[in-house]
PDBQT receptor file of N, H, CA, C and O in Angstrom, charges set to zero:
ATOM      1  N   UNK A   1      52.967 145.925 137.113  1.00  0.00    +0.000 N 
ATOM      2  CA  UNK A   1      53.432 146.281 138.440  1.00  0.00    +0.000 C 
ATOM      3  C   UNK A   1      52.393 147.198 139.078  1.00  0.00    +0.000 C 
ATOM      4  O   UNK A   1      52.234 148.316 138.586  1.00  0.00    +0.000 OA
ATOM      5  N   UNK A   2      51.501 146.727 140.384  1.00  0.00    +0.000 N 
ATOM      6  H   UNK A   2      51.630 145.820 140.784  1.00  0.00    +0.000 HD
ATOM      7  CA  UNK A   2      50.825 147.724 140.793  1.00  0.00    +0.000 C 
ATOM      8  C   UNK A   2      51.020 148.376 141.629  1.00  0.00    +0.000 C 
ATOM      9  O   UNK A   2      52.248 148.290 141.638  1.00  0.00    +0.000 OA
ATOM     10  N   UNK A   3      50.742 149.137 142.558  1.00  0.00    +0.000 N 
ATOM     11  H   UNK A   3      49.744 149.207 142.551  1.00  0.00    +0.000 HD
ATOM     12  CA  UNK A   3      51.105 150.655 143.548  1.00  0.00    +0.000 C 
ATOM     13  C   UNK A   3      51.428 149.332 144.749  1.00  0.00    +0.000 C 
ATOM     14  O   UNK A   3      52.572 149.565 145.139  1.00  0.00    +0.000 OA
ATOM     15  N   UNK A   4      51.115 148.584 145.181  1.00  0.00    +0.000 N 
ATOM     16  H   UNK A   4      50.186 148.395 144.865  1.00  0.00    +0.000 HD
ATOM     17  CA  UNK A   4      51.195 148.042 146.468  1.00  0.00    +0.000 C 
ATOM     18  C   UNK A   4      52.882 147.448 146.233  1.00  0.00    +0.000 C 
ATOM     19  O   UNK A   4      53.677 147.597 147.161  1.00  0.00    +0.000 OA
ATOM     20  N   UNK A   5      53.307 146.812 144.995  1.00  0.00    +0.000 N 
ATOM     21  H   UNK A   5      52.662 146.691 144.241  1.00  0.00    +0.000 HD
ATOM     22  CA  UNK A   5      54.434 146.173 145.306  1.00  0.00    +0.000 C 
ATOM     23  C   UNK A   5      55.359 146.946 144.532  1.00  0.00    +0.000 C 
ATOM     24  O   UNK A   5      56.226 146.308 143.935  1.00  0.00    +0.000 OA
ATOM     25  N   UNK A   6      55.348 148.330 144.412  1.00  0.00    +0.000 N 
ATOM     26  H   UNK A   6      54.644 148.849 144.898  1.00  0.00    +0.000 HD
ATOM     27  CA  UNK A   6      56.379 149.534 143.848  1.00  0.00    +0.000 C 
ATOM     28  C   UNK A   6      56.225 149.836 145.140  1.00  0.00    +0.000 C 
ATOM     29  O   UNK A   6      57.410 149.913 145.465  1.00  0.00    +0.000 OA
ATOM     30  N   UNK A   7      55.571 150.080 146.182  1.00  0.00    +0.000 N 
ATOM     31  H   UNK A   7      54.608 150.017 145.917  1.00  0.00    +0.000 HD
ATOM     32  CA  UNK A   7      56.071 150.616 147.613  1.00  0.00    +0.000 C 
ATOM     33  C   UNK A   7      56.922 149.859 148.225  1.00  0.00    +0.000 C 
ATOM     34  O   UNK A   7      58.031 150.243 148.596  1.00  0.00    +0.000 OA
ATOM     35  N   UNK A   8      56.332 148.384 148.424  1.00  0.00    +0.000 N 
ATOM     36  H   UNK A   8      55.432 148.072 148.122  1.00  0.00    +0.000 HD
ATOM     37  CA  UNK A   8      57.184 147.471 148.868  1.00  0.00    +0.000 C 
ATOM     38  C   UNK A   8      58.766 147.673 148.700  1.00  0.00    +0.000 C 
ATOM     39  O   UNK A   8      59.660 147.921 149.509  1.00  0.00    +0.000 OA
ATOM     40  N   UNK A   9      58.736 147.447 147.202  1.00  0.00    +0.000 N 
ATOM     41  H   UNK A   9      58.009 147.245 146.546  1.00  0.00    +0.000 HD
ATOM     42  CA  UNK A   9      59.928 147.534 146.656  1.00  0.00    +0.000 C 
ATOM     43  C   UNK A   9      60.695 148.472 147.003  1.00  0.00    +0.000 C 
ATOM     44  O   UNK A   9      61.847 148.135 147.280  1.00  0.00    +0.000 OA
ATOM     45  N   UNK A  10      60.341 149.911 147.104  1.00  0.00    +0.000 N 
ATOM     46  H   UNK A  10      59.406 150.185 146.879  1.00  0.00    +0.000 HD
ATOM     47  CA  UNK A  10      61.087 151.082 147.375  1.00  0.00    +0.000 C 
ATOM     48  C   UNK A  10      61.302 151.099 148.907  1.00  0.00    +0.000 C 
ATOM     49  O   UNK A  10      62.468 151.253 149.273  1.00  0.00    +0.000 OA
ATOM     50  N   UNK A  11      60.269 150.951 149.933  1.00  0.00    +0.000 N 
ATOM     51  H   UNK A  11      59.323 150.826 149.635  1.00  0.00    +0.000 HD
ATOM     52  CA  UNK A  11      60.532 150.765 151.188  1.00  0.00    +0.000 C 
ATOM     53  C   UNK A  11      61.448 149.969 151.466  1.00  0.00    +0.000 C 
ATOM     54  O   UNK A  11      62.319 150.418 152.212  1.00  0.00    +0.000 OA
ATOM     55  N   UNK A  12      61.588 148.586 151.001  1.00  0.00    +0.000 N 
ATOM     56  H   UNK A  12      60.881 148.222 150.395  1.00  0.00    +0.000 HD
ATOM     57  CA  UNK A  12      63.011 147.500 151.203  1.00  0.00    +0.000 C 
ATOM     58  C   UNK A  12      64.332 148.465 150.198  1.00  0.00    +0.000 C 
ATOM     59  O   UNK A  12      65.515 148.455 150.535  1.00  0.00    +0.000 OA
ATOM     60  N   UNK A  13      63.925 149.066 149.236  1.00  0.00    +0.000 N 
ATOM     61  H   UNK A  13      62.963 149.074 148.962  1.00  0.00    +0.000 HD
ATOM     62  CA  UNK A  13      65.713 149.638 148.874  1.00  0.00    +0.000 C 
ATOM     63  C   UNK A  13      65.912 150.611 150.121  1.00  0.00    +0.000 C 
ATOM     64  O   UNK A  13      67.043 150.759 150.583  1.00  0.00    +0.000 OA
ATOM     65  N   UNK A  14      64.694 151.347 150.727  1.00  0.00    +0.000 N 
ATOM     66  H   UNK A  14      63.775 151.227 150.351  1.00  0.00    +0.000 HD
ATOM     67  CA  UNK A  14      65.042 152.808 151.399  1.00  0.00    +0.000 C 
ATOM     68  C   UNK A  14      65.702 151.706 152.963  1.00  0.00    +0.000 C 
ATOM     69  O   UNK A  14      66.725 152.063 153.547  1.00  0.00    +0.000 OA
ATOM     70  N   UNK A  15      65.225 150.928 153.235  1.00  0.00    +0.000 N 
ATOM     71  H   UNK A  15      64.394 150.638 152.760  1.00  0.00    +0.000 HD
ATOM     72  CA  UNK A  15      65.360 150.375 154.759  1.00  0.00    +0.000 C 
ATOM     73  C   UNK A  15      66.859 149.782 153.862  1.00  0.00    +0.000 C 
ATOM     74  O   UNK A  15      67.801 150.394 154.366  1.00  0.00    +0.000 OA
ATOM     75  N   UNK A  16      67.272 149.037 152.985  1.00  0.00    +0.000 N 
ATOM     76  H   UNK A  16      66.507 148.540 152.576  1.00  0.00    +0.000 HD
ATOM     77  CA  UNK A  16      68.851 148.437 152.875  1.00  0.00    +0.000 C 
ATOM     78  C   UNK A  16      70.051 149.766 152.579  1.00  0.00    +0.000 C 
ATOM     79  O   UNK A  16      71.279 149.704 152.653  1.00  0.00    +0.000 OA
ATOM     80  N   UNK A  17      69.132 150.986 152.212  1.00  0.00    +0.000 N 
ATOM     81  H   UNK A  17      68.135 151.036 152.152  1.00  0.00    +0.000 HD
ATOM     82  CA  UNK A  17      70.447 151.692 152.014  1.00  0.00    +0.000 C 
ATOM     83  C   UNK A  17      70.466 152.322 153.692  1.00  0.00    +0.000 C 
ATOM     84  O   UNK A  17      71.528 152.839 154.039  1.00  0.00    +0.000 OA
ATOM     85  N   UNK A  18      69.487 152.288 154.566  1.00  0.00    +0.000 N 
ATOM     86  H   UNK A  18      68.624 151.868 154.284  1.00  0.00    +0.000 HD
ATOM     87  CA  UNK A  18      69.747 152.550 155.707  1.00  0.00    +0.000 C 
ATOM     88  C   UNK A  18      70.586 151.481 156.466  1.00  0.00    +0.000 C 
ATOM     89  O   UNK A  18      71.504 151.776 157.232  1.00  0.00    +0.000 OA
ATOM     90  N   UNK A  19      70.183 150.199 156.180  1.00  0.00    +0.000 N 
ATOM     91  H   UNK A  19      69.438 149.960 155.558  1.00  0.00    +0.000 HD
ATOM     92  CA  UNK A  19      71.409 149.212 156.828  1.00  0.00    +0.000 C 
ATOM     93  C   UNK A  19      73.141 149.527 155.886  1.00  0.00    +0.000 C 
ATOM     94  O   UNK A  19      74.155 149.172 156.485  1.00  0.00    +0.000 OA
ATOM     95  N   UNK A  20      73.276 150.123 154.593  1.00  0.00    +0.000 N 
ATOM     96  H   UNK A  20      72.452 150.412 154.106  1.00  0.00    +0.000 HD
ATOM     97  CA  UNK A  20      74.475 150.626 154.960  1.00  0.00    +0.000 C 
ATOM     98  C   UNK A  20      74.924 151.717 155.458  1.00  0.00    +0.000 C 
ATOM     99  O   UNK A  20      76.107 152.010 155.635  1.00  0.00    +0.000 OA
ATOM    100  N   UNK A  21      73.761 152.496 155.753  1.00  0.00    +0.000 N 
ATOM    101  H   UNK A  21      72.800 152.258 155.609  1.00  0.00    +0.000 HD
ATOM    102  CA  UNK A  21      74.461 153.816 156.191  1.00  0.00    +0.000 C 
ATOM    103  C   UNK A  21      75.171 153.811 158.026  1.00  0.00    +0.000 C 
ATOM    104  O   UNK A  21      76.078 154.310 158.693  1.00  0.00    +0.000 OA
ATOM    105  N   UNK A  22      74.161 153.001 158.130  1.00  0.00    +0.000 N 
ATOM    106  H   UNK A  22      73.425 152.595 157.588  1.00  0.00    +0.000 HD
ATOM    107  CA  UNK A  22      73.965 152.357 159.678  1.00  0.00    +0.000 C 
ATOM    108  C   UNK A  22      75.614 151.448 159.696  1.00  0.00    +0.000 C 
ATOM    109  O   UNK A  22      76.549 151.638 160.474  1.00  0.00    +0.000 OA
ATOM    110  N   UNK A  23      75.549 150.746 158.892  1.00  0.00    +0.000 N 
ATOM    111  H   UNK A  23      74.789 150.591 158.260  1.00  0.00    +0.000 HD
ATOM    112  CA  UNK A  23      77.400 149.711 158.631  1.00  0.00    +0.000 C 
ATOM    113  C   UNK A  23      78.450 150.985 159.002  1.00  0.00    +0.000 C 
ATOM    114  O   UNK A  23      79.208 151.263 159.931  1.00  0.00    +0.000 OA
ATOM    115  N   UNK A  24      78.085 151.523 157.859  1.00  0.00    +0.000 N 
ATOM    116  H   UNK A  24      77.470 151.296 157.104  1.00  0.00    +0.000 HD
ATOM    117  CA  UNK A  24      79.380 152.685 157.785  1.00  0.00    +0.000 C 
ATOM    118  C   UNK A  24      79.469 153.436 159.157  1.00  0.00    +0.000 C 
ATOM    119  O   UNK A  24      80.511 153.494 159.811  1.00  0.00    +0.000 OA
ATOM    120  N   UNK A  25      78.643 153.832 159.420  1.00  0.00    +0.000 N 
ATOM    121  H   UNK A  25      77.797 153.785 158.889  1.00  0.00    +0.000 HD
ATOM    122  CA  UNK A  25      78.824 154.242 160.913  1.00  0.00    +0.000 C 
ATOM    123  C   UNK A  25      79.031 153.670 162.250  1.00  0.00    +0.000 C 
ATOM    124  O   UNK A  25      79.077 154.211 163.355  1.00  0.00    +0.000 OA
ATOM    125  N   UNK A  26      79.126 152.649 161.944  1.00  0.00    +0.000 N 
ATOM    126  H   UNK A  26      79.088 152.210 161.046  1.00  0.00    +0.000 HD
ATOM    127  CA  UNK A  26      79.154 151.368 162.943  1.00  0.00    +0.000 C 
ATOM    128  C   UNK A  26      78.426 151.153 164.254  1.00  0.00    +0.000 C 
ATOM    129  O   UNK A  26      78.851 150.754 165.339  1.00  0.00    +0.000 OA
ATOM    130  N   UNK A  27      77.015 151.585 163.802  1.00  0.00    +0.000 N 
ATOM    131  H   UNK A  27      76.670 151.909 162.921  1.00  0.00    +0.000 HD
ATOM    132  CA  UNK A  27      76.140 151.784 164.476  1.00  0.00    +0.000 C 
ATOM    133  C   UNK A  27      76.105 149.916 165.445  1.00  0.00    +0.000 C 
ATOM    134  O   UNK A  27      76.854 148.998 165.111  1.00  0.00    +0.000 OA
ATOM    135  N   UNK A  28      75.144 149.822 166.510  1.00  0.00    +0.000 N 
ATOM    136  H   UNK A  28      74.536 150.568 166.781  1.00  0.00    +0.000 HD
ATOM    137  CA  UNK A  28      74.771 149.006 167.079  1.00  0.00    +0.000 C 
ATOM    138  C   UNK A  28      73.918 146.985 166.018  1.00  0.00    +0.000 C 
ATOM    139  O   UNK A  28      72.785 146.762 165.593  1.00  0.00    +0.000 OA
ATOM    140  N   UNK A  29      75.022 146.199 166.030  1.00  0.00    +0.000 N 
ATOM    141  H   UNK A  29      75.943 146.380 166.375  1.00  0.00    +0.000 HD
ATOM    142  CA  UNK A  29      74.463 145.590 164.950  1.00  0.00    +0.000 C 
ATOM    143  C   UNK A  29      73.672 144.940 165.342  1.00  0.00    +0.000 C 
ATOM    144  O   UNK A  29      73.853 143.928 164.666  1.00  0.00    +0.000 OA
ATOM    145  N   UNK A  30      72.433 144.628 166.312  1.00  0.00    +0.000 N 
ATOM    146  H   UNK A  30      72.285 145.450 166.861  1.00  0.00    +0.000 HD
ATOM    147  CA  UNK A  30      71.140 144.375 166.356  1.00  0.00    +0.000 C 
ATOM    148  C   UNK A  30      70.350 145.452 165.864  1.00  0.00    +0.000 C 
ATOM    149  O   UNK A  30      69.297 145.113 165.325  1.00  0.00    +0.000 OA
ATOM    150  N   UNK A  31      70.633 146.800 165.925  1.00  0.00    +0.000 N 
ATOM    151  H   UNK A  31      71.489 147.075 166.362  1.00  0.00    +0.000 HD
ATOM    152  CA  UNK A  31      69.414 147.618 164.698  1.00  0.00    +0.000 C 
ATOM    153  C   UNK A  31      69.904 147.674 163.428  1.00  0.00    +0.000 C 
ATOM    154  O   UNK A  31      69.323 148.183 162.470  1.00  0.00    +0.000 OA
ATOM    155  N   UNK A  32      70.981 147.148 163.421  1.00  0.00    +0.000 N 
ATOM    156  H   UNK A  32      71.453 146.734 164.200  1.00  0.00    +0.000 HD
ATOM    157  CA  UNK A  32      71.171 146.754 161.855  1.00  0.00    +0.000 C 
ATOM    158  C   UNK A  32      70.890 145.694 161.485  1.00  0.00    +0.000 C 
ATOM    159  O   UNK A  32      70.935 145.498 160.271  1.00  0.00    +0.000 OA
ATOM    160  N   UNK A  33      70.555 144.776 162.237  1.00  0.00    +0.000 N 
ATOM    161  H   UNK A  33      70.518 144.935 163.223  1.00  0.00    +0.000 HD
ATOM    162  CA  UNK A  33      69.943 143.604 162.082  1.00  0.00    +0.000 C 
ATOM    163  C   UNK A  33      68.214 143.433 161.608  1.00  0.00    +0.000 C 
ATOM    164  O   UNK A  33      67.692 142.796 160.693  1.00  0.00    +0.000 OA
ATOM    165  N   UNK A  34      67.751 144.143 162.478  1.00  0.00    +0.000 N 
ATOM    166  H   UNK A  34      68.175 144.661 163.221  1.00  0.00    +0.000 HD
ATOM    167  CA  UNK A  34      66.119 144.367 162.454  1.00  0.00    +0.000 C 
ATOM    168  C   UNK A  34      66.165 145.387 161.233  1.00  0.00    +0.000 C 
ATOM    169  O   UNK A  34      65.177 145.196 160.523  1.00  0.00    +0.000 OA
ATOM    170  N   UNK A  35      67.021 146.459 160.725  1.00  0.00    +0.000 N 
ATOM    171  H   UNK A  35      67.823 146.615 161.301  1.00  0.00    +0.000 HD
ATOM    172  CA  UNK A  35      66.583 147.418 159.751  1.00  0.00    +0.000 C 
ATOM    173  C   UNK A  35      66.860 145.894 158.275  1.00  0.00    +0.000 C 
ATOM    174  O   UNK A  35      66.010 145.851 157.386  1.00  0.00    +0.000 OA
ATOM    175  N   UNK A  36      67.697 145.154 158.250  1.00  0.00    +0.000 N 
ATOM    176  H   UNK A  36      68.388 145.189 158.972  1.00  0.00    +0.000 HD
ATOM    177  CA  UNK A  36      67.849 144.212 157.533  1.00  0.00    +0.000 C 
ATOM    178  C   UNK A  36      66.937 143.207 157.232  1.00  0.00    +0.000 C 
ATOM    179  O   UNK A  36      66.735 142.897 156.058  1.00  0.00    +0.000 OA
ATOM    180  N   UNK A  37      66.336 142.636 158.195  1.00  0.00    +0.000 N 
ATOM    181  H   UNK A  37      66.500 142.888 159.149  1.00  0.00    +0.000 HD
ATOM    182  CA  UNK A  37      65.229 141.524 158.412  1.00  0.00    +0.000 C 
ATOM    183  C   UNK A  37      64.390 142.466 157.651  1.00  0.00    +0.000 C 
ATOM    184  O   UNK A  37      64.292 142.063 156.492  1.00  0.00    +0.000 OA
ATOM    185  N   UNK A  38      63.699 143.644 157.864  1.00  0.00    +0.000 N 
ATOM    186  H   UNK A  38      63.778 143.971 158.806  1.00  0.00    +0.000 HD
ATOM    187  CA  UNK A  38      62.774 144.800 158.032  1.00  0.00    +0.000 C 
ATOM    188  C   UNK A  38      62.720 145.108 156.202  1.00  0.00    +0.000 C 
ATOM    189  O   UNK A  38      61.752 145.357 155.483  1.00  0.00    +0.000 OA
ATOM    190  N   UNK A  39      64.527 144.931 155.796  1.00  0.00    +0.000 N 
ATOM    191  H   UNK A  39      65.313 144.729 156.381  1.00  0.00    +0.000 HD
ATOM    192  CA  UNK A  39      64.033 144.976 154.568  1.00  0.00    +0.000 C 
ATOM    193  C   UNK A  39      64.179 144.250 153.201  1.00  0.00    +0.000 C 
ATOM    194  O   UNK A  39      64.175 144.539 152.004  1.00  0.00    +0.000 OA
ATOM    195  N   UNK A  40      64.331 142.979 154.129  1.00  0.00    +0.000 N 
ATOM    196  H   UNK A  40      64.335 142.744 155.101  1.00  0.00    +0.000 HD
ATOM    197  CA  UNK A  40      64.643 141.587 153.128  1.00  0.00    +0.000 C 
ATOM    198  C   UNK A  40      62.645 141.617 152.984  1.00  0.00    +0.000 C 
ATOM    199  O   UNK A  40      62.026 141.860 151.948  1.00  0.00    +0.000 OA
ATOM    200  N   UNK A  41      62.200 141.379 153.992  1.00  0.00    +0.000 N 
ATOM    201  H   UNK A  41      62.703 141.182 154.833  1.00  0.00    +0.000 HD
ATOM    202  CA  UNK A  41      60.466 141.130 154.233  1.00  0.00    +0.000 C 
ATOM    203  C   UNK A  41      59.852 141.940 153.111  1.00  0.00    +0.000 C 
ATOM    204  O   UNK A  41      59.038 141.467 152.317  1.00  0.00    +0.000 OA
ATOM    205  N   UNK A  42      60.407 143.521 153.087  1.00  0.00    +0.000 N 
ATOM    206  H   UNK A  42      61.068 143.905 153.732  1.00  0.00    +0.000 HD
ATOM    207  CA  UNK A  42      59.771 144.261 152.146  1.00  0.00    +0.000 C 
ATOM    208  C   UNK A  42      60.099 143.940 150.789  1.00  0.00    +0.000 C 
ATOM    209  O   UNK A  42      59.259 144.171 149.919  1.00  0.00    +0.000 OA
ATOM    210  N   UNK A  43      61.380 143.359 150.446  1.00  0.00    +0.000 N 
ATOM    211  H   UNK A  43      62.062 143.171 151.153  1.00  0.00    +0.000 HD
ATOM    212  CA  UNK A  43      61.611 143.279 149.198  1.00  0.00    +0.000 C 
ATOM    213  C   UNK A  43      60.941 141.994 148.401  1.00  0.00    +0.000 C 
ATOM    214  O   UNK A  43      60.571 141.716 147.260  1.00  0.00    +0.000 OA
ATOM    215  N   UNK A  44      61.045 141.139 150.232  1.00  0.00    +0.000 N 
ATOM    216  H   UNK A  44      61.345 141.364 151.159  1.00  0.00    +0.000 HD
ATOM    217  CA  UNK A  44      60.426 139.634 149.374  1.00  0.00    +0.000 C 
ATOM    218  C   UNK A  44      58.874 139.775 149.148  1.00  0.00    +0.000 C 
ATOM    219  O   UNK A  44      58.489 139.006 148.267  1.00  0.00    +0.000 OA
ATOM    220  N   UNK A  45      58.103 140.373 149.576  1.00  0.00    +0.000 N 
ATOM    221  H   UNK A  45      58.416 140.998 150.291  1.00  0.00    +0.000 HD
ATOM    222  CA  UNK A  45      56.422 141.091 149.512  1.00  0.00    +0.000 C 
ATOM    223  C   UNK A  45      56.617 141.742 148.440  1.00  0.00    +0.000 C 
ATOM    224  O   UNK A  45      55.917 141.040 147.711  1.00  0.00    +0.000 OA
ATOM    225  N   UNK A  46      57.052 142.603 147.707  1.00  0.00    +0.000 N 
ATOM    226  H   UNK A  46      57.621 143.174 148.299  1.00  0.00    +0.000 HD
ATOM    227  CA  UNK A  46      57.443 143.354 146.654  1.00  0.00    +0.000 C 
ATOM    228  C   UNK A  46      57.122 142.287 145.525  1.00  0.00    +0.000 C 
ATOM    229  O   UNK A  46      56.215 142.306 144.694  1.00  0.00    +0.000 OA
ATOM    230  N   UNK A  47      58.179 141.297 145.743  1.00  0.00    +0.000 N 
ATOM    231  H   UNK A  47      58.916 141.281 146.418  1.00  0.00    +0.000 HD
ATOM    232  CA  UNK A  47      58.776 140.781 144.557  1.00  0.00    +0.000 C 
ATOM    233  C   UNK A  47      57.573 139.624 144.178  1.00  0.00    +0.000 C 
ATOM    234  O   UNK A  47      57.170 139.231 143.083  1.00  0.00    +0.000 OA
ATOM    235  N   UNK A  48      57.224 139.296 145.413  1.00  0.00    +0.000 N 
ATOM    236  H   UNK A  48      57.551 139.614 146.303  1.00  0.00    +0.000 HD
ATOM    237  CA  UNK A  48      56.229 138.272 145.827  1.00  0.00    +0.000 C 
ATOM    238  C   UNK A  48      54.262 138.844 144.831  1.00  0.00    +0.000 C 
ATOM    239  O   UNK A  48      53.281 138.176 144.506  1.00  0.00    +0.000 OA
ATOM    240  N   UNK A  49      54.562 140.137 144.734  1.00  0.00    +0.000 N 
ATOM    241  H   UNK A  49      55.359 140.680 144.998  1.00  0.00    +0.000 HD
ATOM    242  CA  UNK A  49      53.570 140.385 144.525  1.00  0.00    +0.000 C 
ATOM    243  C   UNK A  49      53.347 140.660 143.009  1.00  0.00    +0.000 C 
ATOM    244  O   UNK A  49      52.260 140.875 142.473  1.00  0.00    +0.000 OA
ATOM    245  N   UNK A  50      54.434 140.619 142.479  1.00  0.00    +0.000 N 
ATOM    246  H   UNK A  50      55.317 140.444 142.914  1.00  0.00    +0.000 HD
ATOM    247  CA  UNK A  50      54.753 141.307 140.856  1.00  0.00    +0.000 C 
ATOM    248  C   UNK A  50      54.023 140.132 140.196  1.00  0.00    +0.000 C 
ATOM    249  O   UNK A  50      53.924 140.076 138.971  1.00  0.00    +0.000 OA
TER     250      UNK A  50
């Protein structure tokens, strides 16, 4: 595992626990949408890179 796709990885958990924090609050669901897209991309680059 090298430094580029342990960021990835952590940036897509940090952006999905923001899409629930964002749920729970029932924030606006187009920026919960883009924080989602934002961190499916990071996780699939992550995973993509292992």
């Amino acid at each position: 595992m090298n430094k580029a796709s342990s960021l990835f990885l952590l940036l897509g958990l940090f952006l999905a626990g923001g899409v629930y924090s964002f749920w729970k609050q029932k924030q606006s669901k187009s920026l919960i949408a883009i924080l989602a897209i934002g961190s499916l991309m990071s996780l699939a680059a992550g995973l993509l890179q292992l």
